[in-house]
Every structure is written in C-alpha cells, then in structure tokens.
C-alpha positions in Angstrom: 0.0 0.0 0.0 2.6 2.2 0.6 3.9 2.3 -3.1 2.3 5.1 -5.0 -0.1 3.9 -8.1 1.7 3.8 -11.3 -0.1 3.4 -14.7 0.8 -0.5 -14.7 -1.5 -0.5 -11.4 -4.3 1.5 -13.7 -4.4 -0.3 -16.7 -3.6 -3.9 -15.1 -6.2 -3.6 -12.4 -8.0 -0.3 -11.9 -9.1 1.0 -15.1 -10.4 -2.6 -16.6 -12.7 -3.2 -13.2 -13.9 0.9 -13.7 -15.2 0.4 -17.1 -16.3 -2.7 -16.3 -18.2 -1.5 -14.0 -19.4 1.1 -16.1 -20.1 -1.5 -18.8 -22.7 -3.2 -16.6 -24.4 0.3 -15.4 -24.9 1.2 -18.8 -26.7 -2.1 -19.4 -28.9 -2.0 -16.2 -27.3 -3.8 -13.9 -27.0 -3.0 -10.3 -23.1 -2.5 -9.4 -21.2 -2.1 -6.5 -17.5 -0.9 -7.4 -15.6 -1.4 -3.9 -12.3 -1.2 -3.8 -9.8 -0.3 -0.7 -6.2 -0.3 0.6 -4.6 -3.4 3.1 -3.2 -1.3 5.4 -1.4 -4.7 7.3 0.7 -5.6 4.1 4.0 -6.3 4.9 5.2 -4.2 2.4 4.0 -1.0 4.7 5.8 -2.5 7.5 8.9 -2.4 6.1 8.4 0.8 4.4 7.1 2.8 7.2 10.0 1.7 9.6 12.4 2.4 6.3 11.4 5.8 6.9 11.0 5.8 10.8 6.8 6.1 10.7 4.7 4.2 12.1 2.6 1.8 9.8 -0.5 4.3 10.6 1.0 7.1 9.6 2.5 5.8 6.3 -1.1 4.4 5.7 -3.0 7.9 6.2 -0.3 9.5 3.6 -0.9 7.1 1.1 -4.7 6.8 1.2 -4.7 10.3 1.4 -2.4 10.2 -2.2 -4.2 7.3 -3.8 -8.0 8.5 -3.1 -7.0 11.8 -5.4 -5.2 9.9 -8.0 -8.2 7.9 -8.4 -10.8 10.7 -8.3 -8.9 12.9 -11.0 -8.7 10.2 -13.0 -12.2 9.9 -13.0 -12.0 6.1 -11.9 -15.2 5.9 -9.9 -15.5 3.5 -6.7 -18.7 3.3 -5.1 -16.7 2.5 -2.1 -13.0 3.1 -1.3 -12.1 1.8 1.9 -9.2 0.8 4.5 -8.5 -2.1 6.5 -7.8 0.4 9.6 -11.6 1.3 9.6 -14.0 -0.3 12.3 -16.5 -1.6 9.5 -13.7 -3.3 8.3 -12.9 -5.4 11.4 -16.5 -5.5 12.0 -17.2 -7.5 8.9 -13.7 -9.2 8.9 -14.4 -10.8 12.4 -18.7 -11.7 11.6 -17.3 -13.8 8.4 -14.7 -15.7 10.1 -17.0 -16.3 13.6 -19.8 -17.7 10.9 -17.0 -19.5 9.0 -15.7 -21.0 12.3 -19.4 -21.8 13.8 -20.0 -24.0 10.7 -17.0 -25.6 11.2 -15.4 -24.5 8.1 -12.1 -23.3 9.6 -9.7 -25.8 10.4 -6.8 -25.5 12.8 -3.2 -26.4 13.3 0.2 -25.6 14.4 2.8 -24.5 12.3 6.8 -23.3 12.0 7.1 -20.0 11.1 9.9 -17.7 11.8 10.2 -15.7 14.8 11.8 -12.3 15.5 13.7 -12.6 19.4 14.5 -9.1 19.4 10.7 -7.9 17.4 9.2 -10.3 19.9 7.0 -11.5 16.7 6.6 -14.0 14.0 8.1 -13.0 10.7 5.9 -13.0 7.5 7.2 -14.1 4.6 8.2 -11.2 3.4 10.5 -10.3 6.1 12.5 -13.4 5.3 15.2 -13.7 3.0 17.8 -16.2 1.8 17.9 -19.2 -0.7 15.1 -20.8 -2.9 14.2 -24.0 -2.1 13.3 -24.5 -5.6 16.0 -22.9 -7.4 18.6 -22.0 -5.2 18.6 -18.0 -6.0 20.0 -16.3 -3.2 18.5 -13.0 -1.5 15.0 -14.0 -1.9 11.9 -13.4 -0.1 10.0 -15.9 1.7 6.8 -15.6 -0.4 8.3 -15.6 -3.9 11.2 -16.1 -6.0 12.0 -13.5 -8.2 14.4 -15.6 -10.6 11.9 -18.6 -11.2 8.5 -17.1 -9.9 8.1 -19.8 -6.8 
C-alpha cells in the first residue's frame, strides 16, 4: 500500500474493473464498485520503519495520495475503503466467527519464523535467503524473483 499507483497499477487492475463497472451500469445492472487499501501488508511494514513512521502514519499518507489519483482520474469507486476502519474489522471478524461456527475453519500448528528481538513472527516477506526451488540467493520468503516460486 505504501507504493504510489503507477499506470501498470491502472491499466492492469483499476481502469479494466472501472469500465467494467461502467459496462454493466450502462446495461442496467446493479453494481457495486468497492475497492480499498490493506493497510497490514508487509510491504508497509517495512516501508514505514524504512522511513522511521509508524505503519499508521505511512497508511493515512498514502490513502490520502491514492483516493485523489483515483478521483482525478475519473475512476469511480462506489466504495473506497481501508482495513484500519472499524466496518472493516466489523465485517472481517462476523465472516470468520460464521465460518468458524459452521466448522469451516480448520486448525493447526505451524513453523514460522520468529523475531527474538521484534518479539513477533516473521511473515514471509520479512525473510530472505535461498530458494528451495532454485537456489537464487537473497530471496523473499513468499516468492522467487528468478523462477516465480
């Protein structure tokens, strides 16, 4: 979230789903265009302590930045949310309590990194080293930028 929009961003994701959207007004369709930021990516983790903010912070600047690239470029969300917003959690933590009463969500220990000094598990993305699959070095966790793992 913290990277500002660039016009592979538009024309990859944004600008297909807005006319789209627009496509299915015009034919009388009822529409709801919602779209929003993820505020808990990794990726603004490591940006906001890059530049000594806290994830919050970061996350207010660039919703700030991206909501008015959006509305001068005329793409038109019915909704553009955040993650950090109570709705969000609201409706986050009703899905997964229905999922879980049905039994739907199933439960189990795993290995995952942990930070001694953070005092907190590492996502992916905060690991680096070798590819299991290929043996690149300096790769993240979550992908493998030399053979797409």
């Amino acid at each position: 979230m913290y990277a500002p929009r660039h016009i592979g961003h538009l024309s990859g994701v944004y600008l297909p789903a807005d006319i789209y959207t627009r496509y299915n007004r015009l034919r009388g369709r009822k529409v709801l265009f919602v779209c929003g930021t993820d505020e808990n990516a990794a990726t603004t983790i490591i940006e906001a302590r890059r530049r000594s903010v806290t994830p919050q912070d970061l996350s207010d600047e660039g919703y700030a930045f991206q909501k008015d690239v959006f509305e001068r470029l005329g793409v038109s969300f019915d909704i553009y949310s955040r993650t950090s917003r109570e709705i969000h959690h609201k409706t986050v933590w009703d899905f997964y309590g229905k999922l879980d009463r049905e039994g739907l969500i199933y439960r189990s220990e795993v290995v995952q990194p942990y930070c001694e000094e953070c005092g907190q598990p590492l996502p992916d993305r905060f690991v680096k080293g070798r590819c299991p699959r290929c043996d690149a070095e300096d790769q993240y966790g979550e992908s493998c930028e030399a053979c797409a793992h």
